[in-house]
C-alpha positions in Angstrom: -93.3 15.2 -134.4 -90.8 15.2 -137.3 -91.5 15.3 -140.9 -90.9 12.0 -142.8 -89.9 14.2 -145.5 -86.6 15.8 -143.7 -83.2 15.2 -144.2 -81.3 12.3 -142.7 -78.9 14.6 -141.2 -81.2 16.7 -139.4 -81.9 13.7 -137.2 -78.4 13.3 -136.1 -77.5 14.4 -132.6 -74.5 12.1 -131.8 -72.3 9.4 -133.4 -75.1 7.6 -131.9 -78.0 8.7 -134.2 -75.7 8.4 -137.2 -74.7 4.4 -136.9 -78.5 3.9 -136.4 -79.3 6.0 -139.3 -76.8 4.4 -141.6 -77.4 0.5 -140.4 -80.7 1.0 -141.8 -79.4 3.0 -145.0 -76.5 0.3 -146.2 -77.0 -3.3 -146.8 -76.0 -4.9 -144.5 -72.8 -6.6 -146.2 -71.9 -2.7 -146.1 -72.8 -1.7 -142.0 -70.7 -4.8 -141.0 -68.1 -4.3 -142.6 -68.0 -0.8 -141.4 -69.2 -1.8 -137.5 -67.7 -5.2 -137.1 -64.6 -6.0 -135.1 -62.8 -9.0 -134.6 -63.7 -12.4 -132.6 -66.3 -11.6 -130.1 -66.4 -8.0 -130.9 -66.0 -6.7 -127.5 -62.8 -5.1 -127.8 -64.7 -2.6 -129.9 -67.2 -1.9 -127.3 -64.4 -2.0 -124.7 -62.6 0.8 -126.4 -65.7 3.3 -126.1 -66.8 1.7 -122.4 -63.0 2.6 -121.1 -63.1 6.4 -122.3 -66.4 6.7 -120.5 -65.0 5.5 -117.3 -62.5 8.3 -117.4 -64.3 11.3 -115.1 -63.3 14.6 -115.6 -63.9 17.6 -112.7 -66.4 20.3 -113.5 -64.3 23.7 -112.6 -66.7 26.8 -111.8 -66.4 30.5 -112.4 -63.5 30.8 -114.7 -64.0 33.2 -117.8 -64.3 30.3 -120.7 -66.2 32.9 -123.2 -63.5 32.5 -125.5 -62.1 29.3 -126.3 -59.8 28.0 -129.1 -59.5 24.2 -130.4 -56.4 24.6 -132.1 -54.1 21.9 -131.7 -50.4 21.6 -132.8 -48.9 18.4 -134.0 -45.8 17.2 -135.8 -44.8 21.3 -136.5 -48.6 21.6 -138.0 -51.2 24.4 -136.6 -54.9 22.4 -137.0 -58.0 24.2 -136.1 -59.3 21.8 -134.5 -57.9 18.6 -132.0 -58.8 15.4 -134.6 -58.4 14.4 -137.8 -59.9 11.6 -140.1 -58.3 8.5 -139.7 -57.1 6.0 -142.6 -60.0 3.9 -143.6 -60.0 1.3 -146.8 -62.2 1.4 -149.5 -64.4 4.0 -147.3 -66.4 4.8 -150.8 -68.5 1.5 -149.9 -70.2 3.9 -147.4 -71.5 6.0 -149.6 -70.4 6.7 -153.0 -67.8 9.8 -153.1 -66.9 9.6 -149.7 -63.6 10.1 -150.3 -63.6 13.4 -151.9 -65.8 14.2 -149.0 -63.5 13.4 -146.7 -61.0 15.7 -148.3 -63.1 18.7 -148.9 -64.3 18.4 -145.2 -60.6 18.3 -144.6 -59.7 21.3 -146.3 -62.7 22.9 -144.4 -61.9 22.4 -140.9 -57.5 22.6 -141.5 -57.8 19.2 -140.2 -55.6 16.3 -141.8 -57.1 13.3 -143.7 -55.0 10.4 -143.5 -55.4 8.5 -147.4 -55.1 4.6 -147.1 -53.1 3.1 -149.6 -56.3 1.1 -150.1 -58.7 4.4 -150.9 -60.7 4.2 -153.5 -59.4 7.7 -154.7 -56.0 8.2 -156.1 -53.5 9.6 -153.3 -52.5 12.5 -155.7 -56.1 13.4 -155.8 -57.0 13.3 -152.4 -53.5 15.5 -152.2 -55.7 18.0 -154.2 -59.1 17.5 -153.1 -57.8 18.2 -149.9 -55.9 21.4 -150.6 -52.7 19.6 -149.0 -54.6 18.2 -145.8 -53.3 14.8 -146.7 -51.5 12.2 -144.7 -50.4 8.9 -146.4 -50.8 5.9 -144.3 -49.2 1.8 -146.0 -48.9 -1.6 -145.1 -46.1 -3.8 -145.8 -47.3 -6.4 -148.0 -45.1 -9.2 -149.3 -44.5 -7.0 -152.6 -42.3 -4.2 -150.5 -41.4 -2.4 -154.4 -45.2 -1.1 -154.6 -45.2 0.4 -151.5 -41.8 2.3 -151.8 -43.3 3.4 -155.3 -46.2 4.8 -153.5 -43.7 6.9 -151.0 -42.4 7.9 -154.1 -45.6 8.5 -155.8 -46.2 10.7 -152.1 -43.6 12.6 -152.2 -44.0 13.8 -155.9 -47.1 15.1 -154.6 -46.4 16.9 -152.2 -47.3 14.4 -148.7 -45.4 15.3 -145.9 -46.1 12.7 -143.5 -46.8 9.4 -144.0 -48.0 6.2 -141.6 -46.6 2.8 -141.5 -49.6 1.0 -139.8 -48.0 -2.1 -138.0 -50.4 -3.9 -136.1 -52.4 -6.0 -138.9 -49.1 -8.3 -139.3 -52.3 -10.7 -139.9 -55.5 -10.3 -141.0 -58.0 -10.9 -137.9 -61.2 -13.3 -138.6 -64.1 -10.9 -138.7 -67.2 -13.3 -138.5 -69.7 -10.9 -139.4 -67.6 -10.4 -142.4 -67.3 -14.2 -142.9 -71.1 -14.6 -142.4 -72.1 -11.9 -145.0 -69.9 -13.4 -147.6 -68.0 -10.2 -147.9 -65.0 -9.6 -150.2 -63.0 -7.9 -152.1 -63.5 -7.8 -155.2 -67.0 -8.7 -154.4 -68.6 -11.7 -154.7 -72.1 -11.6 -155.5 -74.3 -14.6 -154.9 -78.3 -14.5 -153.7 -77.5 -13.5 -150.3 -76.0 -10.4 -151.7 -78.1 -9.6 -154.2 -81.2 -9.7 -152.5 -79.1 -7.6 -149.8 -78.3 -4.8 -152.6 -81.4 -4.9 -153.6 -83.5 -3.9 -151.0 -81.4 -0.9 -150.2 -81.6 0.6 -153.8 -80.3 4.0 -152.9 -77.6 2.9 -151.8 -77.0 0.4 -154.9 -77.7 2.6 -158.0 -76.0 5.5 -156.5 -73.1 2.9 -156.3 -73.7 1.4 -159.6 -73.9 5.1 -161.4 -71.0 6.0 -159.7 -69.1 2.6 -160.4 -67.9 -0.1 -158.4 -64.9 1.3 -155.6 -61.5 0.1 -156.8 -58.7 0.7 -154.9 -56.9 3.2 -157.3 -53.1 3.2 -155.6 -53.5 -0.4 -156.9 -54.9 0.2 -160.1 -52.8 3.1 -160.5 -49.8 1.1 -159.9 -46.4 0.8 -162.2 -44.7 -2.0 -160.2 -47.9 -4.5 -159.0 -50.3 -6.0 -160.2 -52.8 -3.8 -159.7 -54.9 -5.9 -157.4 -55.7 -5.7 -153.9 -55.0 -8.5 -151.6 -56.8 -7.9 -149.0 -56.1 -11.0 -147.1 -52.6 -11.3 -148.1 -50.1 -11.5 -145.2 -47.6 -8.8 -143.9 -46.2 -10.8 -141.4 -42.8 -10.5 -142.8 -42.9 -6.8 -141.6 -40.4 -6.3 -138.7 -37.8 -4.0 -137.3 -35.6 -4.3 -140.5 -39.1 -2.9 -142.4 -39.1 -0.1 -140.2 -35.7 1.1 -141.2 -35.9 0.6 -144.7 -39.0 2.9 -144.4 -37.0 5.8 -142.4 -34.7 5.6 -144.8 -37.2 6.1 -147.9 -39.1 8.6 -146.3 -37.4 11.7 -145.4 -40.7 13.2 -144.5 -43.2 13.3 -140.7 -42.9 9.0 -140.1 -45.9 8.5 -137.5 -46.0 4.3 -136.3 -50.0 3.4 -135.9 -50.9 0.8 -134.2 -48.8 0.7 -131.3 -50.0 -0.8 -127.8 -46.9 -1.6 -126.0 -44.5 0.8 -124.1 -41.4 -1.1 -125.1 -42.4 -1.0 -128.8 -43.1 2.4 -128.2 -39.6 3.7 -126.7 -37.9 1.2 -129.4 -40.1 2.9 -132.4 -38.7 6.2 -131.0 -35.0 5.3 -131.1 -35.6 4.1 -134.3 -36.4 7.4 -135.1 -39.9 7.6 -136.0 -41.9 11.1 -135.8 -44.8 9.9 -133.6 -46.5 6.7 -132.8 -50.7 6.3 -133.3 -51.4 4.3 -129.7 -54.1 2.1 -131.5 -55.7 -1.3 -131.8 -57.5 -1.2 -134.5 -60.9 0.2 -133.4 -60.9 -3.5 -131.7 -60.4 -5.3 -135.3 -57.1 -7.1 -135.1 -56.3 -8.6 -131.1 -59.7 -9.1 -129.7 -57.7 -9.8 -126.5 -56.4 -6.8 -126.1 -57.2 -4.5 -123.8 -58.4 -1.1 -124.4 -56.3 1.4 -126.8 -57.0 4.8 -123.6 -55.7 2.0 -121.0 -52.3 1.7 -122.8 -52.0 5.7 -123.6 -50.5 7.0 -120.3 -48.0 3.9 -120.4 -46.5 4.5 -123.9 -46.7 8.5 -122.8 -44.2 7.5 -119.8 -42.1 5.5 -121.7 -41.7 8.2 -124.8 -41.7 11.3 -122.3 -43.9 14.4 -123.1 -42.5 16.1 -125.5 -42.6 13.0 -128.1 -45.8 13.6 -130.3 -48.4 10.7 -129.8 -51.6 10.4 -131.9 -55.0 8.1 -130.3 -57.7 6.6 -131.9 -60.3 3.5 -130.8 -63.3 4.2 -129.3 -64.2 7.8 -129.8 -67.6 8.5 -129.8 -67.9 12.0 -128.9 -66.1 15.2 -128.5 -65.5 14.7 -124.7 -64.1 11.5 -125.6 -61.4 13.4 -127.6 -60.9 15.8 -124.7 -60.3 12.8 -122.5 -57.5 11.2 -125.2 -55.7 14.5 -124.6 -55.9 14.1 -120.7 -54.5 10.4 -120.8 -51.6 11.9 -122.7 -52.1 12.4 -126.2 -51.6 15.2 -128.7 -54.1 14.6 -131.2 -56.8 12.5 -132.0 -58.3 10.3 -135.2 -61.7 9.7 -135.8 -62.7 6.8 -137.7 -65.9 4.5 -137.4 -68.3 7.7 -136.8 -67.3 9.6 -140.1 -68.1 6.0 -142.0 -71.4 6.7 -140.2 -72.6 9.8 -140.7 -71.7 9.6 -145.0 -73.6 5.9 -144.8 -76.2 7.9 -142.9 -76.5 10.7 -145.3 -73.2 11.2 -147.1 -71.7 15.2 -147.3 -74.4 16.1 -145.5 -74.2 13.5 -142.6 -70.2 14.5 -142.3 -70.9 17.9 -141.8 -73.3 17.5 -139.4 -70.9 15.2 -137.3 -68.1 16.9 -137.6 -70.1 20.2 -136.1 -71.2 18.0 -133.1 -67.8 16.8 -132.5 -66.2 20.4 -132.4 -69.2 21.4 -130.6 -68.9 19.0 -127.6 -64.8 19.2 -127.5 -65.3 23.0 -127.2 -68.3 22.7 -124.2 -66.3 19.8 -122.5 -63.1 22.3 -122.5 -65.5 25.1 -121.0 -67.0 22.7 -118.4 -63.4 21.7 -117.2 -62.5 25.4 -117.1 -60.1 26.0 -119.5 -60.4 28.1 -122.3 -57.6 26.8 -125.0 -56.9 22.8 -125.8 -53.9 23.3 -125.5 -54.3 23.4 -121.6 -55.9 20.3 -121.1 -53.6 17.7 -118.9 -54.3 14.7 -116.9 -55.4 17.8 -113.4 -58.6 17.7 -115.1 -59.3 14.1 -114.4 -60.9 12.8 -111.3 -58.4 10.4 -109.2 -61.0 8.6 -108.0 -62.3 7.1 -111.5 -59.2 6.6 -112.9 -55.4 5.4 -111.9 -54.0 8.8 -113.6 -49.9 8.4 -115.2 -48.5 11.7 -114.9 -47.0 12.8 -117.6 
């Protein structure tokens, strides 16, 4: 029987131990925010239920002692097939968990993509992160701040940054709605009794100060507020050039669920496209972010560079993502986890689990480098496979 006196960490064995462990840590206002989705919610839970349907075949007596994880994307060498995926204000999981999202980063040679919402200055995550550092914006209705952040990027030293497209809206989140959560909070009984009877979680916040998104308050040209309702509706395929012309950097398009959008974004000479929806927060419609991958793979061809995230919950999940056609993967919702279940500690222990079940899922399929897996490892039975 375990100790009540051990570490959170060392009760994580999946993603799945994590979310359980850190629904209990983080009021609640917190956990939704972080595990909701839009309208019914199912998308989310569609996402994760799709990648499990994918089988993959079990190859016997190949020599898979030695295998490497070491994934090439946009011209970079990773160690490792994922990276962290933009996430606002992720400090409301656990206070710092920013900077441990950069240090874990630098750790792994993996990149961490900064939202231009992080509660961490992007020129700090640039050098928390020794360089790991992606940039990812919105288009809001005041265009100036955001081309002063690509400036602000490139002083830096970013090299890629990522228009996310698909939140032209912001989708109703009812457990949001219920919970009274805003931004800048809002804090009425409900919440206070909520902060209150998770007090490590509130005076580690409270001695480390409120999160404030710093691009904001950092900011020359706005106001130094976040919006986080404001619309960015007006964003279109005029936006998209004026951004390839700013950048001269990497350009990766997130949020992308349609082959014609995709082979347009491509002409329009974007790096890469992120096949995403959200983690199931925007179009709870929409059908699941693996089931639109070997699509938008046939309609860029092979050799243009396309990024997944939605639904990963494991490191076999990843391995799947790179059988339906893509070149890397993001991780988001299970990294908010594990720091809400124990912060640097809880990372680390999920990131190990996640390199640890890519590597054995590679080895079970028989191959011994990453860079090998295609859709031959999936079972045709399970799956209509898109060759690619």
């Amino acid at each position: 029987m375990m100790s009540d006196n051990i570490l959170p960490s060392q009760k994580i064995f999946s993603i799945k131990d994590a979310r359980e462990l850190s629904r209990k840590r983080l009021p609640k206002l917190v956990f939704d925010f972080i595990d909701g989705a839009s309208g019914d919610e199912k998308l989310a839970e569609i996402n994760s239920k799709a990648l499990d349907q994918i089988r993959l075949e079990p190859k016997v007596l190949r020599n898979v002692e030695k295998r490497s994880l070491k994934k090439k994307v946009l011209g970079y060498e990773f160690d490792f097939p994922f990276g962290f995926a933009p996430m606002g204000m992720t400090n409301l999981s656990w206070p710092g968990a920013d900077s441990m999202l950069a240090a874990e980063s630098a750790r792994n040679n993996i990149p961490t993509c900064v939202s231009m919402a992080s509660t961490t200055t992007l020129e700090k995550m640039y050098e928390l992160s020794e360089g790991h550092s992606w940039m990812q914006l919105y288009i809001f209705q005041d265009e100036n701040f955001v081309m002063e952040l690509l400036d602000r990027a490139k002083n830096t030293g970013y090299e890629v940054a990522i228009l996310t497209v698909d939140v032209p809206v912001l989708s109703r989140r009812t457990r949001d709605d219920k919970n009274g959560f805003s931004y800048p909070f809002k804090i009425g009984p409900k919440q206070f009794f909520d902060f209150a009877t998770h007090p490590t979680w509130s005076i580690s916040t409270l001695l480390s100060g409120i999160p404030k998104p710093m691009n904001y308050v950092t900011s020359k040209s706005g106001d130094g507020i976040f919006k986080r309702k404001e619309s960015r509706g007006s964003t279109d395929w005029d936006t998209l050039k004026r951004v390839r012309d700013k950048w001269k950097g990497k350009l990766i398009i997130k949020g992308v669920m349609s082959p014609d959008d995709a082979k347009q974004i491509k002409e329009a000479g974007a790096d890469a496209i992120q096949v995403s929806n959200h983690g199931g927060r925007q179009l709870d419609s929409a059908t699941a972010a693996i089931n639109m991958l070997p699509l938008i793979r046939k309609s860029v061809g092979g050799d243009f560079p396309l990024i997944f995230d939605s639904g990963i919950r494991s490191g076999s999940d990843i391995v799947r993502a790179l059988a339906f056609g893509a070149d890397y993967a993001m991780i988001g919702r299970p990294v908010m986890y594990a720091m809400g279940a124990d912060g640097r500690r809880g990372l680390r222990r999920i990131v190990e689990i996640i390199k640890e079940e890519a590597s054995t899922t590679l080895g079970l399929v028989g191959l011994n480098d990453i860079n090998d897996v295609t859709s031959n490892i999936v079972i045709d039975s399970t799956v209509n496979k898109v060759d690619y």
